[in-house]
C-alpha positions as CSV (number, residue, x, y, z in Angstrom):
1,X,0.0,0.0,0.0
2,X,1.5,3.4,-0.8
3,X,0.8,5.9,1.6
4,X,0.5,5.4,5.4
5,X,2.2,2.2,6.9
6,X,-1.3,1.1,8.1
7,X,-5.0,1.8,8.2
8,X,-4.3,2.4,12.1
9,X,-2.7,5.5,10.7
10,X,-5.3,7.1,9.2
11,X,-8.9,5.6,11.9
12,X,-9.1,3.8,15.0
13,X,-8.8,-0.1,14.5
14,X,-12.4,-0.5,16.3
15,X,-13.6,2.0,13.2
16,X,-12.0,0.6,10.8
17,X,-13.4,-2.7,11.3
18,X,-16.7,-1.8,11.5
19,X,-16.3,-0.2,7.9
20,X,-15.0,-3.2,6.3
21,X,-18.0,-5.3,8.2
22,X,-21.0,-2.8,6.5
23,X,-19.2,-3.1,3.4
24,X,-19.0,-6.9,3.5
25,X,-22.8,-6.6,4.7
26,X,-23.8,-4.0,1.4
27,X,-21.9,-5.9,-0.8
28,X,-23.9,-9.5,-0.1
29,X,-27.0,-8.0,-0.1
30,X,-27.1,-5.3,-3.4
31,X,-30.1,-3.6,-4.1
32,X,-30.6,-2.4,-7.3
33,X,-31.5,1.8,-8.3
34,X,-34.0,3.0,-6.2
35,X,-34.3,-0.3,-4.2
36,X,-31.7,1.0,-1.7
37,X,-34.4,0.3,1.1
38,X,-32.2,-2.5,3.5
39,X,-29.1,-0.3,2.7
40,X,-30.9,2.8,3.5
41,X,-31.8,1.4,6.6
42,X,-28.3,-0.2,7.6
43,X,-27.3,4.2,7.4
44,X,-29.5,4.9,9.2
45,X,-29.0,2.2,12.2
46,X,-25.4,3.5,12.0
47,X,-25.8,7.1,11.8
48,X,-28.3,6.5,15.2
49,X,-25.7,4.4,17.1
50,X,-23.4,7.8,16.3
51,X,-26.1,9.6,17.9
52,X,-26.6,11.6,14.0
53,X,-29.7,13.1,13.0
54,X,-31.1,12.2,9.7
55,X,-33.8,12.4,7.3
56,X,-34.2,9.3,5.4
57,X,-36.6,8.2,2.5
58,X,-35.4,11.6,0.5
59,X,-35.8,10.9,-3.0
60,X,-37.2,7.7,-2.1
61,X,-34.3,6.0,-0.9
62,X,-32.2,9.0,0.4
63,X,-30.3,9.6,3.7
64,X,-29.4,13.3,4.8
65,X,-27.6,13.7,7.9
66,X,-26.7,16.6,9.5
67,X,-23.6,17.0,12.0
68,X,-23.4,20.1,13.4
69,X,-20.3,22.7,13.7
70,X,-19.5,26.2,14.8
71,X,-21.2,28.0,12.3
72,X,-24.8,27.3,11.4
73,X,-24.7,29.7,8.2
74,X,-21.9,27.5,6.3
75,X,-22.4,23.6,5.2
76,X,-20.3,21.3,3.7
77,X,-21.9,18.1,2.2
78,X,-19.8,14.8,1.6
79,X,-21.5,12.0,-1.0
80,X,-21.5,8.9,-0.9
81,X,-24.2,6.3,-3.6
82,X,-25.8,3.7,-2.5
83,X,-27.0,1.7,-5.4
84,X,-26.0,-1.8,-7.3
85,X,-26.0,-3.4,-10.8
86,X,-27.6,-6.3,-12.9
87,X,-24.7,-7.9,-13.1
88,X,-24.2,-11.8,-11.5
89,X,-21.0,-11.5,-9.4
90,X,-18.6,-14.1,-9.9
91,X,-15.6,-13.1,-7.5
92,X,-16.3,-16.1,-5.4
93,X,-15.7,-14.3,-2.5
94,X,-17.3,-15.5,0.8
95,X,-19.7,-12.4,1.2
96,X,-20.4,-12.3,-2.3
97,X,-24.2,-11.0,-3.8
98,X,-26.7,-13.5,-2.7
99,X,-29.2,-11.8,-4.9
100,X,-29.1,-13.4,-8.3
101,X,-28.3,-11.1,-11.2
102,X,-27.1,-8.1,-8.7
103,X,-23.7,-7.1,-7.4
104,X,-22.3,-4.1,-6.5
105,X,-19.8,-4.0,-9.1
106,X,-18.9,-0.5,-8.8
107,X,-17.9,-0.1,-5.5
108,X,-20.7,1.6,-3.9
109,X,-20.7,-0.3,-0.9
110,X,-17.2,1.1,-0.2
111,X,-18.5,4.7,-0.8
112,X,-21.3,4.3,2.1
113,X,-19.1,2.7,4.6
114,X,-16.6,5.4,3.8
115,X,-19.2,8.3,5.1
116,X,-20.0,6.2,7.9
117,X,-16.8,5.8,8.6
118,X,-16.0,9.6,8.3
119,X,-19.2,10.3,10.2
120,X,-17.5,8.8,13.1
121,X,-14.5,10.7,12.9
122,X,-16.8,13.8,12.5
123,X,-18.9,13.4,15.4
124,X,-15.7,13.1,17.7
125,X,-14.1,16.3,16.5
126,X,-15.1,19.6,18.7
127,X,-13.5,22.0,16.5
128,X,-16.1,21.6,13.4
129,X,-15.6,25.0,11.8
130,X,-19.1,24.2,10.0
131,X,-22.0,21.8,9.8
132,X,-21.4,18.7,7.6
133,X,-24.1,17.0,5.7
134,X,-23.9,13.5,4.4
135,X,-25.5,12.4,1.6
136,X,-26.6,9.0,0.7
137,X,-27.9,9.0,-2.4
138,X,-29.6,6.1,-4.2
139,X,-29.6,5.5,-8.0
140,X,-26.4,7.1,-9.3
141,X,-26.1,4.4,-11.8
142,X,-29.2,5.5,-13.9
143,X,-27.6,8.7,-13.7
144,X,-31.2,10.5,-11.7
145,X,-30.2,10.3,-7.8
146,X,-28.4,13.8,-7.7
147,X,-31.2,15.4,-9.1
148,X,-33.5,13.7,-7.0
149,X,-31.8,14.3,-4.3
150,X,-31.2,18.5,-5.2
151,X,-34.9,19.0,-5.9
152,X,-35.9,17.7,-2.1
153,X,-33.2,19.8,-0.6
154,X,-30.0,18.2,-0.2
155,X,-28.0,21.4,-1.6
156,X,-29.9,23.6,0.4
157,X,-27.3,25.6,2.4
158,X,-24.6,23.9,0.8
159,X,-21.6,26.1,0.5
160,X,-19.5,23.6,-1.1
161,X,-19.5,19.6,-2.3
162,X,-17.0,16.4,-2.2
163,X,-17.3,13.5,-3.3
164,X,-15.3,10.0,-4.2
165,X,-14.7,7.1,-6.1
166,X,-13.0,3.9,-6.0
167,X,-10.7,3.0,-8.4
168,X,-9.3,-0.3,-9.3
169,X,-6.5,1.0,-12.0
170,X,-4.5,2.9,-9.5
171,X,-2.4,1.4,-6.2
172,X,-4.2,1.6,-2.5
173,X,-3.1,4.3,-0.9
174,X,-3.3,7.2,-3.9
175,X,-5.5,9.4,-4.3
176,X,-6.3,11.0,-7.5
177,X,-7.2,15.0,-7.7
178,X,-7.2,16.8,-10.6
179,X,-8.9,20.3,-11.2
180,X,-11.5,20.8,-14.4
181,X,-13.1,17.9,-16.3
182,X,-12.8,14.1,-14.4
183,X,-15.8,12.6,-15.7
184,X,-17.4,13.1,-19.1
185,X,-20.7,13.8,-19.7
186,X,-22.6,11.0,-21.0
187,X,-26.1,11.7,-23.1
188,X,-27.8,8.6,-25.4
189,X,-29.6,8.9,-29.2
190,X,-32.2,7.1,-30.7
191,X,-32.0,7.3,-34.6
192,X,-34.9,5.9,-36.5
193,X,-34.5,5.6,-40.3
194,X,-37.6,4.6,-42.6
195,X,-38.7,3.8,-46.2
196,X,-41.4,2.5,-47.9
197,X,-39.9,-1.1,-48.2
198,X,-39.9,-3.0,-51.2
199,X,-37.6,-6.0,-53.3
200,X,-34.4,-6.5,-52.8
201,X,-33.8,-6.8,-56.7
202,X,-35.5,-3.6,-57.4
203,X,-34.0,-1.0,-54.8
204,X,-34.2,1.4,-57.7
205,X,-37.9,1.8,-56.6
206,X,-37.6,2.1,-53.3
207,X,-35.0,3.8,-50.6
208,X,-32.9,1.9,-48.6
209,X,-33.0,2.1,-44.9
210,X,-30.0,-0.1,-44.1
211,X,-28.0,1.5,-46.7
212,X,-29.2,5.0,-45.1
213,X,-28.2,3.8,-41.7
214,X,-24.6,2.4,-42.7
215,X,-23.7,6.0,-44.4
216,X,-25.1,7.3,-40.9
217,X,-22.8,5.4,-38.8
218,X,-20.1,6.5,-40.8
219,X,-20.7,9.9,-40.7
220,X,-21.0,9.7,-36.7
221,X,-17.8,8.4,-35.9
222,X,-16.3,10.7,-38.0
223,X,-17.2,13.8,-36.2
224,X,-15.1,13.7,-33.5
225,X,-11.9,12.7,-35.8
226,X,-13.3,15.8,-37.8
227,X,-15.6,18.4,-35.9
228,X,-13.5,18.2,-32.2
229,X,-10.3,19.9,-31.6
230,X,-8.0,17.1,-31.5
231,X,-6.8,18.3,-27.7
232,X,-10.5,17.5,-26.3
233,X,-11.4,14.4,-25.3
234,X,-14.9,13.4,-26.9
235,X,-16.3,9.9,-27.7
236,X,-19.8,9.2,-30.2
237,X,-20.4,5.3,-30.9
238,X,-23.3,3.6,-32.3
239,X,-23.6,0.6,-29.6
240,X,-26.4,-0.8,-31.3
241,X,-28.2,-1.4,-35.0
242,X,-31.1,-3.3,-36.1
243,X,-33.4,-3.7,-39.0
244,X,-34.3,-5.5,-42.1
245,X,-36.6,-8.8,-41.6
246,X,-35.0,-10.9,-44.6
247,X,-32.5,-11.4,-47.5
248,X,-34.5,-10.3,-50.1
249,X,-36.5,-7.5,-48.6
250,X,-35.2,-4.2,-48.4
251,X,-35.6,-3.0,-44.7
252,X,-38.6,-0.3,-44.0
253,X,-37.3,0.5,-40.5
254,X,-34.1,0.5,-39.1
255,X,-32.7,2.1,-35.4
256,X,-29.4,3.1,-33.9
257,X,-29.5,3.6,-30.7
258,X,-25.5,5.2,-28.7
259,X,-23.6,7.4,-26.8
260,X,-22.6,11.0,-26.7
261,X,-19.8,11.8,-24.5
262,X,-17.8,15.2,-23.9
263,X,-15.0,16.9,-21.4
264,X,-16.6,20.3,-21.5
265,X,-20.1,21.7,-21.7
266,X,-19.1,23.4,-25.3
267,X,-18.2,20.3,-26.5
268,X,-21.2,18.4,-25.7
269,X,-23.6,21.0,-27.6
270,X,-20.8,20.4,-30.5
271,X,-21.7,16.9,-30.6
272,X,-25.4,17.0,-30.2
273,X,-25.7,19.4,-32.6
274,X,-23.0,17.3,-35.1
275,X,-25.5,14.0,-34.1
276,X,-28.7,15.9,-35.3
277,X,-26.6,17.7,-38.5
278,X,-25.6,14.2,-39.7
279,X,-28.7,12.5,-39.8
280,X,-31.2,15.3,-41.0
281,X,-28.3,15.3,-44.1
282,X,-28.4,11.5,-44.5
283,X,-31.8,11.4,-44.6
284,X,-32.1,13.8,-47.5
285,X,-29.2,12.3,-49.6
286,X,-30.7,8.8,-49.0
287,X,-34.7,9.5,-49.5
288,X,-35.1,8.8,-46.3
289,X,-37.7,9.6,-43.2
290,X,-35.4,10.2,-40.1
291,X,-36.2,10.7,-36.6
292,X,-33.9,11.6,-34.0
293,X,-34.2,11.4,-30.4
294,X,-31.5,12.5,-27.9
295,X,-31.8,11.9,-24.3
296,X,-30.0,14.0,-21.7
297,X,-27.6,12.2,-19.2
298,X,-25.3,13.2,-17.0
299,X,-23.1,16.5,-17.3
300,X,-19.7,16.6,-16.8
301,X,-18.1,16.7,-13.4
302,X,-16.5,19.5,-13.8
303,X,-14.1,20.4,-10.0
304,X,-13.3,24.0,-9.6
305,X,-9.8,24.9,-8.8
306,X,-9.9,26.6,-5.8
307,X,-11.7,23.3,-4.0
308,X,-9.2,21.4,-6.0
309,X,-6.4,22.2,-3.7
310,X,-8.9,22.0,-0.6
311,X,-8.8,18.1,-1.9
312,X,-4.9,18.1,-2.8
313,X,-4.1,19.7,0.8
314,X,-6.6,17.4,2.4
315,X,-5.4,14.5,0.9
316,X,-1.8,15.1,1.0
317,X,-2.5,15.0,4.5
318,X,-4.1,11.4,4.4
319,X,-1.7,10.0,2.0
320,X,1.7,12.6,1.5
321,X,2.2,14.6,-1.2
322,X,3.8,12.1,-3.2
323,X,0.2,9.8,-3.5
324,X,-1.8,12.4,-4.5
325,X,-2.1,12.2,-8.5
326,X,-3.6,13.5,-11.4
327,X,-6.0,11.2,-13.7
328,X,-3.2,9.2,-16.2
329,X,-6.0,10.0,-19.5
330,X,-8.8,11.5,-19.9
331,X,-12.2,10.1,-17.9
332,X,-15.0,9.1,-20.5
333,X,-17.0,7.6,-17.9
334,X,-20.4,9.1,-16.2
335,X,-20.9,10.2,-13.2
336,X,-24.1,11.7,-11.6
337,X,-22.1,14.0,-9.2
338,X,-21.4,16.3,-11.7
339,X,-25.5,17.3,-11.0
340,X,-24.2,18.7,-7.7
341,X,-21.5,20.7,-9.3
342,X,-23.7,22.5,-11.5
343,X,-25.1,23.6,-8.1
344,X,-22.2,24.5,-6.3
345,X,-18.4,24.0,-6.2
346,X,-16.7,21.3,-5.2
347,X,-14.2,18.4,-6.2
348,X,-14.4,14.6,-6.9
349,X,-11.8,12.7,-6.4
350,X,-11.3,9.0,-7.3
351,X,-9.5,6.3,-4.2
352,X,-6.8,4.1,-5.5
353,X,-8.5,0.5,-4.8
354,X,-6.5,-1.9,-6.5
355,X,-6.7,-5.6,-5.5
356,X,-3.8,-7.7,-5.0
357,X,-6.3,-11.0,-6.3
358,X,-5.0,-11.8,-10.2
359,X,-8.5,-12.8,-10.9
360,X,-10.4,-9.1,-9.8
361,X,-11.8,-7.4,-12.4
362,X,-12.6,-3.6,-13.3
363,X,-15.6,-2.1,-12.5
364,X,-18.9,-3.1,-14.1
365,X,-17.7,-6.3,-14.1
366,X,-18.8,-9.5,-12.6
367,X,-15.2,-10.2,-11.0
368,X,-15.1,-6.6,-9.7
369,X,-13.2,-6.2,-6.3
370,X,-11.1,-4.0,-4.0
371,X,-8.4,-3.9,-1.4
372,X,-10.6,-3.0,1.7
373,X,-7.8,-0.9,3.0
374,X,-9.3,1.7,0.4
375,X,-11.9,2.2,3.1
376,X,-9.9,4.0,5.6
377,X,-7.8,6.2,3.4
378,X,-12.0,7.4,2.1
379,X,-13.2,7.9,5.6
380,X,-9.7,9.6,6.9
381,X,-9.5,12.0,3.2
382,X,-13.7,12.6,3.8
383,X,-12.8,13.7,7.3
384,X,-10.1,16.1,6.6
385,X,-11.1,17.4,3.4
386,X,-14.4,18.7,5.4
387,X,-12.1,20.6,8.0
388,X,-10.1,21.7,5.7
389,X,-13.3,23.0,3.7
390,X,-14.8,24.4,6.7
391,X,-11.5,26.3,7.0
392,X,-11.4,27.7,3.7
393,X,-15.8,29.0,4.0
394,X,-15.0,30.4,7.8
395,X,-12.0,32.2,7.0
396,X,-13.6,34.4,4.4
397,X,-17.0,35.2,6.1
């Protein structure tokens, strides 16, 4: 493990294993996006044994808890997601998912008992510069928990956000802050082509759906190669085609369905825009009726500077300077958090979490799995990042 010699360095043994034991506990029972109810109520057992006042069932599934500090006027929130996959877990390990076909392959479980885990630390500390509010939020995987969770209050009187992630490509005991983009935004198209239909050995009097649909694809995965500056990282791919009902039949309905994913606000109205440019065009070039549907996803997690160093400071502090890191390439994937950062300002950073097993695999896979020692270097950088914080809102009020 880079970083400290131990976990004892970072929270008390009695803490630490009480994190590792509501992991194990999260991770055999899963619950799926906006199922969180056992591990909603599993917070809030531990957030009442810490003597925490909560409100649960926000958003559904949702636990806010509240610890209080010096100043009432100033709030710093720390989030953790609660929710699982449909994924059948094949790790083998001996509290693996008894729920068939759910797993928590993406390392939420380690994200609550972080926060709890912090929570404790929290409680203890008499020198709270400002209140702290925890949120558990459910459904981050279908990419509608943080805005749940905003419109029933979770923000309000928020002065600032943190967050984290587990991360199996980097060594236990880093911890990965970088200011700007981390995570991509990540929106999803449906493009319907249709003709009249007709013979395969006459397509002279007809159009041609599938042909229609082959120039489209091309034309989509050129535009970033041709429409983004080559320094921004941007990704459009058709993950899915189908149409046609036999050999000799040309198609009268075919559908794409994929991804849109940018870096930077600018460059995800780009793409959109490029997505509904192309297909209007193929559709006149081709004779054929398009239809494009584009549904919003998640935006960018964008962190701001200034609460990037309140995350490099705090977790130099967990780890030394030389774990902290910035992201090796750019982030593609989506996260939910970056909901809360169109709010207010904040950072995400991402937990080095590498396991020492051969046979773990990465996340959002079925052999998913991380060294547990991840757990206190969360609850110890969660902890300090929200003194730190409350430093950085007190000292200019």
């Amino acid at each position: 493990m880079s970083g400290p010699a131990s976990t004892a360095d970072l929270v008390p043994p009695e803490a630490f294993r009480r994190m590792v034991a509501l992991r194990r506990d999260l991770h055999q029972h899963p619950e799926l996006s906006w199922k969180e109810e056992r591990t909603a109520e599993r917070i809030c057992a531990a957030l009442s044994e810490l003597g925490i006042p909560y409100r649960n069932r926000v958003a559904g599934t949702g636990v806010v808890a509240e610890i209080a500090g010096a100043s009432t006027r100033r709030a710093v929130a720390l989030r953790a997601d609660m929710d699982a996959l449909p994924i059948q877990e094949s790790t083998g390990l001996p509290f693996a998912s008894c729920h068939d076909g759910v797993m928590h392959a993406c390392g939420h479980d380690a994200h609550v008992a972080m926060l709890v885990g912090a929570a404790s630390l929290l409680v203890a500390e008499r020198d709270l510069r400002t209140s702290v509010r925890l949120v558990f939020q459910p459904a981050e995987e279908l990419g509608a928990g943080a805005p749940a969770m905003i419109r029933e209050g979770a923000l309000d009187g928020v002065d600032m956000m943190f967050g984290g992630h587990v991360d199996a490509r980097y060594e236990p005991g880093q911890v990965i802050v970088q200011e700007g983009s981390v995570n991509a935004s990540a929106d999803e198209f449906t493009i319907e082509l249709t003709g009249p239909g007709g013979h395969a050995a006459r397509p002279h009097e007809s159009t041609d759906p599938i042909l229609a649909a082959s120039a489209l694809v091309t034309g989509l995965h050129s535009i970033v190669a041709r429409r983004v500056a080559p320094d921004q990282a941007a990704v459009v791919t058709v993950g899915r085609m189908a149409g046609g009902t036999a050999a000799n039949v040309l198609a009268s309905h075919v559908r794409l369905d994929g991804t849109i994913r940018a870096q930077t606000p600018e460059t995800r109205v780009l793409l959109i825009a490029s997505v509904r440019e192309i297909a209007e065009g193929v559709g006149v070039a081709y004779r054929t009726d398009v239809r494009t549907v584009i549904r919003d996803g998640t935006p960018s997690v964008i962190n701001a500077g200034p609460l990037a160093a309140v995350s490099r400071r705090a977790a130099a502090r967990v780890v030394g300077d030389e774990n902290v890191r910035p992201l090796e390439a750019a982030n593609m994937g989506g996260e939910d958090f970056g909901f809360y950062l169109e709010c207010v300002p904040g950072c995400f950073v991402r937990f080095g979490a590498k396991s020492s097993h051969a046979s773990a695999g990465p996340a959002h896979s079925s052999r998913f799995d991380i060294d547990e020692r991840v757990l206190a270097v969360g609850a110890r950088y969660f902890f300090e990042v929200a003194m730190e914080a409350g430093l950085e809102a007190t000292t200019g009020q």
